[in-house]
Biopython code that builds the backbone (N, CA, C, O; Angstrom):
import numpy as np
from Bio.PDB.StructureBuilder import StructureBuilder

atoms = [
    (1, "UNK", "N", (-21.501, 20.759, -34.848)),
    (1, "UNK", "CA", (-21.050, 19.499, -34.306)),
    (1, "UNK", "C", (-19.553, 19.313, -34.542)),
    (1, "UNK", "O", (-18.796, 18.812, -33.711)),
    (2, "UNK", "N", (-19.182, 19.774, -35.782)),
    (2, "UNK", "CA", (-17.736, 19.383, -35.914)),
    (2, "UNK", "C", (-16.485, 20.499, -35.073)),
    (2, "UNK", "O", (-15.274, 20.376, -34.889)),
    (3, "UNK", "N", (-17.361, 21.448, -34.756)),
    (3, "UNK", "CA", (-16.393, 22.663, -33.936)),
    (3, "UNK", "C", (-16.334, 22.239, -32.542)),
    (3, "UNK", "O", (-15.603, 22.888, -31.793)),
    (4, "UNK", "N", (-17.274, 20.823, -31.881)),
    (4, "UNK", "CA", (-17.374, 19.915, -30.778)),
    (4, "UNK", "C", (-15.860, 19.448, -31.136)),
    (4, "UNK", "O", (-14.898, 20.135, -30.791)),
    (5, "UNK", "N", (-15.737, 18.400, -31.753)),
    (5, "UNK", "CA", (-14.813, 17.896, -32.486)),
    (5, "UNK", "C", (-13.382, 18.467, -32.450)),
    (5, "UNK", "O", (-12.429, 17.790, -32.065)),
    (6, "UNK", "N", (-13.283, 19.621, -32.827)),
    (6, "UNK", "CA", (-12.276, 20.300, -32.690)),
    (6, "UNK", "C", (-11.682, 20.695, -31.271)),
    (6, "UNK", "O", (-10.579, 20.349, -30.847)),
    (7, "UNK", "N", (-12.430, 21.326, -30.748)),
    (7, "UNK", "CA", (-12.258, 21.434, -29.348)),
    (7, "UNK", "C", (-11.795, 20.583, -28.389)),
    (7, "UNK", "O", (-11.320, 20.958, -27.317)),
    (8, "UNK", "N", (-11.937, 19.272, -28.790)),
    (8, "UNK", "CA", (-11.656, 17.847, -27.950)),
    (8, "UNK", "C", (-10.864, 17.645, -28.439)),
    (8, "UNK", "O", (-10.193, 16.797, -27.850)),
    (9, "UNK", "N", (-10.195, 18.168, -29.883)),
    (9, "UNK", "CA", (-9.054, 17.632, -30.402)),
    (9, "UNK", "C", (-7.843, 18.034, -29.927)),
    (9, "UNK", "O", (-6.905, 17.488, -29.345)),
    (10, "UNK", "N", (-8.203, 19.577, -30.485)),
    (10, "UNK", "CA", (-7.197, 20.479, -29.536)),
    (10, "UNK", "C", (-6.827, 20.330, -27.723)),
    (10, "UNK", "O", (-5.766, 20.203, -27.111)),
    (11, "UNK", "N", (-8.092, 20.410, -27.340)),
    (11, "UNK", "CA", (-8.230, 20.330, -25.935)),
    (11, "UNK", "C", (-7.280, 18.752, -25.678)),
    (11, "UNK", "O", (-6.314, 18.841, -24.920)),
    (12, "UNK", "N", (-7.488, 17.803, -26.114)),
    (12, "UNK", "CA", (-6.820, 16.409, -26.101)),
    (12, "UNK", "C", (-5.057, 16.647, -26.432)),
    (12, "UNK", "O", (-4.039, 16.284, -25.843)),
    (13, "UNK", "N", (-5.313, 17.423, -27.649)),
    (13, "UNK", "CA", (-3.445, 17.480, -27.573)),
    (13, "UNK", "C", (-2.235, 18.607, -26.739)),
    (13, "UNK", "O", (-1.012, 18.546, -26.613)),
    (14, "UNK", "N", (-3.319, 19.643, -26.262)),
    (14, "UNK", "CA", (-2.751, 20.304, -25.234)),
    (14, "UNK", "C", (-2.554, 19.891, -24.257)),
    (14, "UNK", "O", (-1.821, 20.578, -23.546)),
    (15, "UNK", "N", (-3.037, 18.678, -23.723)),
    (15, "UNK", "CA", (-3.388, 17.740, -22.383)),
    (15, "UNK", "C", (-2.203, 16.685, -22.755)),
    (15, "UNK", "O", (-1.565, 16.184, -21.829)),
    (16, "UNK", "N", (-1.899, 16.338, -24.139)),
    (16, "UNK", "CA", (-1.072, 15.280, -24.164)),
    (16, "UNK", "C", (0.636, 16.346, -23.714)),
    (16, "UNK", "O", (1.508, 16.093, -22.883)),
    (17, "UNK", "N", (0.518, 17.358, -24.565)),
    (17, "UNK", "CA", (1.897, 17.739, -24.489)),
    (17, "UNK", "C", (2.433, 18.343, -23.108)),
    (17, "UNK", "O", (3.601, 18.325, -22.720)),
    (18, "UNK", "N", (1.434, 18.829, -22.516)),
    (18, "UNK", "CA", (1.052, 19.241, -21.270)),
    (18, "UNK", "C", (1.897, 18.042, -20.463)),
    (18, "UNK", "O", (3.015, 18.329, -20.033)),
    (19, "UNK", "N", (1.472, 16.983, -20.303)),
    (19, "UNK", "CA", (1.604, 16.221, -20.133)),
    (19, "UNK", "C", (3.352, 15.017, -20.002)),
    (19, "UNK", "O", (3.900, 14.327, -19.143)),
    (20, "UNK", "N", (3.625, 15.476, -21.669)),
    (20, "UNK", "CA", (4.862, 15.113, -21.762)),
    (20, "UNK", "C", (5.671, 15.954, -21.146)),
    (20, "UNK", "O", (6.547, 15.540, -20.387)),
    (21, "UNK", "N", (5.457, 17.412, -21.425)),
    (21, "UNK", "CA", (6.491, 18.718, -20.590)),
    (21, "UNK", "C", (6.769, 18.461, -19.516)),
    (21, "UNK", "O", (7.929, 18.641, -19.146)),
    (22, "UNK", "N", (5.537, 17.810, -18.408)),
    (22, "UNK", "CA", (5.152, 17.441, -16.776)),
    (22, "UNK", "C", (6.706, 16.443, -16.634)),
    (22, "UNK", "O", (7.718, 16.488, -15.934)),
    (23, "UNK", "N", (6.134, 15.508, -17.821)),
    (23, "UNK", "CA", (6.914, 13.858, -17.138)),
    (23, "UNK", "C", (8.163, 14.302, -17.841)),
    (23, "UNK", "O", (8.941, 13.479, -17.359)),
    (24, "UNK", "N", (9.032, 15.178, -18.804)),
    (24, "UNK", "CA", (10.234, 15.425, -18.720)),
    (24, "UNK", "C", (10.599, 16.689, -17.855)),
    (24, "UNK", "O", (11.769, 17.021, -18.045)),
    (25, "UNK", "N", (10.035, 17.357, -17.106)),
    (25, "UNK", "CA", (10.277, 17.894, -15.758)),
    (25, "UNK", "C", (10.632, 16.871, -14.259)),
    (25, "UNK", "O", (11.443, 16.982, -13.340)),
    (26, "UNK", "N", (9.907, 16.198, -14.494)),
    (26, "UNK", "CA", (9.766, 15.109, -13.524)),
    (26, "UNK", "C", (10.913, 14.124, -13.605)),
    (26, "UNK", "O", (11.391, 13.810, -12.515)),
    (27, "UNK", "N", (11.497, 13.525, -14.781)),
    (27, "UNK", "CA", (12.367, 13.013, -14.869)),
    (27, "UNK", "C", (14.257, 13.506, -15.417)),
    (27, "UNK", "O", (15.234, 12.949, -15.918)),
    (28, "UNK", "N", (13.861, 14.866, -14.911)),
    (28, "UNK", "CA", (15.346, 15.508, -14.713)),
    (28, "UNK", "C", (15.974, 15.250, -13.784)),
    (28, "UNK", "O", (17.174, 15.105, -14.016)),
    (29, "UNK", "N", (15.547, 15.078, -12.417)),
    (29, "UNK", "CA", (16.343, 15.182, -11.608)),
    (29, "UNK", "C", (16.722, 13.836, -11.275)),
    (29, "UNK", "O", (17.725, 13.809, -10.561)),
    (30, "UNK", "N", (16.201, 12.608, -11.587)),
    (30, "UNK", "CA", (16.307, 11.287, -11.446)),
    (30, "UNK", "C", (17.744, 10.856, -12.678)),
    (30, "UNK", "O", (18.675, 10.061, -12.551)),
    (31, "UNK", "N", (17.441, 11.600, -13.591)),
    (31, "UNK", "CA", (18.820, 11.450, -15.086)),
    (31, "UNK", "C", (20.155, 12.057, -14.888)),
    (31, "UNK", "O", (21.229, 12.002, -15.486)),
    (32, "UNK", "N", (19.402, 13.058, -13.134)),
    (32, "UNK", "CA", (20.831, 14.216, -13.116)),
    (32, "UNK", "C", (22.103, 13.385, -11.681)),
    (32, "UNK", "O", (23.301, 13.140, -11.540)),
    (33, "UNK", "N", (20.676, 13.235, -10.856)),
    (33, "UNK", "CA", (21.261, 11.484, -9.815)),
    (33, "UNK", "C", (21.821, 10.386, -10.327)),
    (33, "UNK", "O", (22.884, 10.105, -9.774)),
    (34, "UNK", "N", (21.475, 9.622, -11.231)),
    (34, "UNK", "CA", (21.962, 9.014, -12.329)),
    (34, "UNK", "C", (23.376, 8.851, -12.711)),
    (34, "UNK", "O", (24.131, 7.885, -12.596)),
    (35, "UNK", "N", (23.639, 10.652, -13.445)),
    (35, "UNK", "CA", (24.643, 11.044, -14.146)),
    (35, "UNK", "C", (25.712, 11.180, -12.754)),
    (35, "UNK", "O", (26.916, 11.003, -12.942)),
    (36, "UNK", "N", (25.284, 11.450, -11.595)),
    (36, "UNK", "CA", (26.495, 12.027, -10.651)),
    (36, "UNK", "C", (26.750, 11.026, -10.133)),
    (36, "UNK", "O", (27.751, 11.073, -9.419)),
    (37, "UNK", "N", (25.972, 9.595, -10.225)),
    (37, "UNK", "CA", (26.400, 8.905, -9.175)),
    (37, "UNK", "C", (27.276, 8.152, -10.349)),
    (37, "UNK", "O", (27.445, 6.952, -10.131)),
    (38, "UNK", "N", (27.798, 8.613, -11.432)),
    (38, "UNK", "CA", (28.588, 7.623, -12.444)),
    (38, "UNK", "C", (30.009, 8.667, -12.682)),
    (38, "UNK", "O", (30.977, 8.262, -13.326)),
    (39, "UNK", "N", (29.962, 9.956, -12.104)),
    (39, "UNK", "CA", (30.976, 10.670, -11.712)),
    (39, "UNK", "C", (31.933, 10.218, -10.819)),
    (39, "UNK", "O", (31.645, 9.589, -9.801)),
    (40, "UNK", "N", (33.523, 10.630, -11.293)),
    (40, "UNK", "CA", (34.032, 11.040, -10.173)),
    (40, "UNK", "C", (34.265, 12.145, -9.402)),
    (40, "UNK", "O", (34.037, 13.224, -9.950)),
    (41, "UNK", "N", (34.684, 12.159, -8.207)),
    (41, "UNK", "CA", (34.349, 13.326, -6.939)),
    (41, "UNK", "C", (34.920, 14.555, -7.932)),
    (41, "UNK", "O", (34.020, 15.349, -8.203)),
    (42, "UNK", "N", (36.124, 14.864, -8.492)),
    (42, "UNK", "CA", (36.236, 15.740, -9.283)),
    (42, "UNK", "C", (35.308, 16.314, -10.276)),
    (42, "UNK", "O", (34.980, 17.498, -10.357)),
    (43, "UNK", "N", (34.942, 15.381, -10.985)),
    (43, "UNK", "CA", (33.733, 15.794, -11.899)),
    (43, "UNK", "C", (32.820, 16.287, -11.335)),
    (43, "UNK", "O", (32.605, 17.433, -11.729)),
    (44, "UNK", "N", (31.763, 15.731, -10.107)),
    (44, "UNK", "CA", (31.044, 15.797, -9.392)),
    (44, "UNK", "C", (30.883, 17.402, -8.988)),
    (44, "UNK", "O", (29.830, 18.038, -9.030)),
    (45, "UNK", "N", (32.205, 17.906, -8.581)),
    (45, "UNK", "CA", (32.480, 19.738, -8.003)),
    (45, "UNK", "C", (33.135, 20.315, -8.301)),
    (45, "UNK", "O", (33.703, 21.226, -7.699)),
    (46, "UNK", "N", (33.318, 19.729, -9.954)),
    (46, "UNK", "CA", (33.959, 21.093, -10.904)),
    (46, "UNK", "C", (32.921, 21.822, -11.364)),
    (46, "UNK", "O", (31.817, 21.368, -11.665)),
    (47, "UNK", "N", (33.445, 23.528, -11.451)),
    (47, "UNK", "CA", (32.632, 24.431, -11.798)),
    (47, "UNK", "C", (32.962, 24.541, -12.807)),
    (47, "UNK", "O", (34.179, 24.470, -12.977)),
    (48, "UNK", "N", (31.800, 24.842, -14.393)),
    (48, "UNK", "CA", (31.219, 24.987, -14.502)),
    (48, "UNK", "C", (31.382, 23.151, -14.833)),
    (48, "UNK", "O", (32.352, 22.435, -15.081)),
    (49, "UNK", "N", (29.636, 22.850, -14.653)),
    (49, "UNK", "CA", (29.260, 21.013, -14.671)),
    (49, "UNK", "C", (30.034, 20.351, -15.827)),
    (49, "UNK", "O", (29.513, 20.583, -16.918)),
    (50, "UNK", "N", (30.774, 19.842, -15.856)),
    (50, "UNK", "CA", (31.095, 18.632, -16.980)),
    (50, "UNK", "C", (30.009, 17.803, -17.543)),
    (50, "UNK", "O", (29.428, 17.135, -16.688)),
    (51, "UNK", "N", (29.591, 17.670, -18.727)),
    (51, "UNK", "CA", (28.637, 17.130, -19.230)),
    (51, "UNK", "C", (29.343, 15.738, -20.392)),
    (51, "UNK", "O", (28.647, 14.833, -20.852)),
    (52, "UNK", "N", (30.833, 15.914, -20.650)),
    (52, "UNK", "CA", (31.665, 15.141, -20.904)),
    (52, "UNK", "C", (32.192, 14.289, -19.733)),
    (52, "UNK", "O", (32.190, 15.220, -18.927)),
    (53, "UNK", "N", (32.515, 13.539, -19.213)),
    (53, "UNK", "CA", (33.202, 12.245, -18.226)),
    (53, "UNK", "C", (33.202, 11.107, -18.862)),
    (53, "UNK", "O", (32.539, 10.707, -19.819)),
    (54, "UNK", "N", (34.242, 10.499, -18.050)),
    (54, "UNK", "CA", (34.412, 8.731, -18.003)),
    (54, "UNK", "C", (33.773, 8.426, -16.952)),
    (54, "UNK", "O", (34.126, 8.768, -15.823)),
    (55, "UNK", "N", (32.454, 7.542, -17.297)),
    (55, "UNK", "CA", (31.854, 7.317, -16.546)),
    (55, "UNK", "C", (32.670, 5.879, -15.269)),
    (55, "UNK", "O", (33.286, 4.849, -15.542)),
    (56, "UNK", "N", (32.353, 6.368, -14.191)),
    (56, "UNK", "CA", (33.183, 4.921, -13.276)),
    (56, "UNK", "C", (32.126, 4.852, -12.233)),
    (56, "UNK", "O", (31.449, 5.770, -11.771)),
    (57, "UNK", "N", (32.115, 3.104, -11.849)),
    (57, "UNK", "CA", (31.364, 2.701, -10.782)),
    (57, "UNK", "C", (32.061, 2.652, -9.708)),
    (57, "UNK", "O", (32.056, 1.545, -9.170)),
    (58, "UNK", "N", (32.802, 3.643, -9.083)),
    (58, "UNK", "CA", (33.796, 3.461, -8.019)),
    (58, "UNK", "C", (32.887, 3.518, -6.457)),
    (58, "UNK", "O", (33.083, 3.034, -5.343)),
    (59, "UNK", "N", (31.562, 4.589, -7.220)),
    (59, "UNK", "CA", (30.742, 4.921, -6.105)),
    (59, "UNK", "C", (30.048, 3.162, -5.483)),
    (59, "UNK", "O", (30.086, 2.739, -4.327)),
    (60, "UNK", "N", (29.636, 2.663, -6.366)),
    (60, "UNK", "CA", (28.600, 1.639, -6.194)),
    (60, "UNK", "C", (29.626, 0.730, -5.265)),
    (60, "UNK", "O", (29.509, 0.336, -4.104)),
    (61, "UNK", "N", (30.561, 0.576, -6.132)),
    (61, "UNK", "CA", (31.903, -0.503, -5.202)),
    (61, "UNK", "C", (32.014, -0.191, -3.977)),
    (61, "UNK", "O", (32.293, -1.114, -3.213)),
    (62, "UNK", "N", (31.831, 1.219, -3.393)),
    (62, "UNK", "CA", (32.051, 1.690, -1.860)),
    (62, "UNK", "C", (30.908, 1.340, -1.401)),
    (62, "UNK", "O", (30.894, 0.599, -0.419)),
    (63, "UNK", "N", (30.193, 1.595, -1.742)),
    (63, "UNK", "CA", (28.619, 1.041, -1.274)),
    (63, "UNK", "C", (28.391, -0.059, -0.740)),
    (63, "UNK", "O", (27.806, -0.290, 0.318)),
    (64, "UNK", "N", (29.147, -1.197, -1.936)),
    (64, "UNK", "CA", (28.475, -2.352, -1.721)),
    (64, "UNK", "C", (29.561, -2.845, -0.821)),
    (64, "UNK", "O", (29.179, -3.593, 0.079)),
    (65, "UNK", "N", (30.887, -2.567, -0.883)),
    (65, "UNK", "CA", (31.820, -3.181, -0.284)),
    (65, "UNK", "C", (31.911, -2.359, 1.605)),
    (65, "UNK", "O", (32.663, -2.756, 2.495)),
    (66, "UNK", "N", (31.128, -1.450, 1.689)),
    (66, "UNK", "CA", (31.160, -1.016, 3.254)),
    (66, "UNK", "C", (29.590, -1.382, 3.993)),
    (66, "UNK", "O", (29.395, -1.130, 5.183)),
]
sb = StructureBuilder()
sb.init_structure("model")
sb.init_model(0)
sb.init_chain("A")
sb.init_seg("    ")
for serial, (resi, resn, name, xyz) in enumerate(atoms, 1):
    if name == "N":
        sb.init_residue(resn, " ", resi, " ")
    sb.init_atom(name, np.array(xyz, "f"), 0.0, 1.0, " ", f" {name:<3s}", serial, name[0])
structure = sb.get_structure()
């Protein structure tokens, strides 16, 4: 009975981490949209990615103001 037990335990926390791996796959590319739309155009298409910037809302201002 207790090797029941185990099995659901294990089986339960492979499903949880499983799980977390999924939803931080899932929420990369939403953190990476995020990060570019707080770029400027330079930052944006310098090679290799800048992971350092000053972040600016210059984008949102064009947005809202056209």
């Amino acid at each position: 009975m207790q090797v029941a037990k185990k099995r659901t335990f294990l089986s339960r926390t492979f499903e949880v981490i499983f799980l977390i791996i999924f939803g931080i796959f899932n929420l990369i590319p939403i953190f990476w949209g995020v990060f570019t739309s707080i770029k400027t155009a330079a930052d944006i298409s310098s090679m290799p990615p800048k992971f350092k910037f000053i972040p600016t809302l210059t984008h949102y201002v064009q947005v809202l103001t056209t």
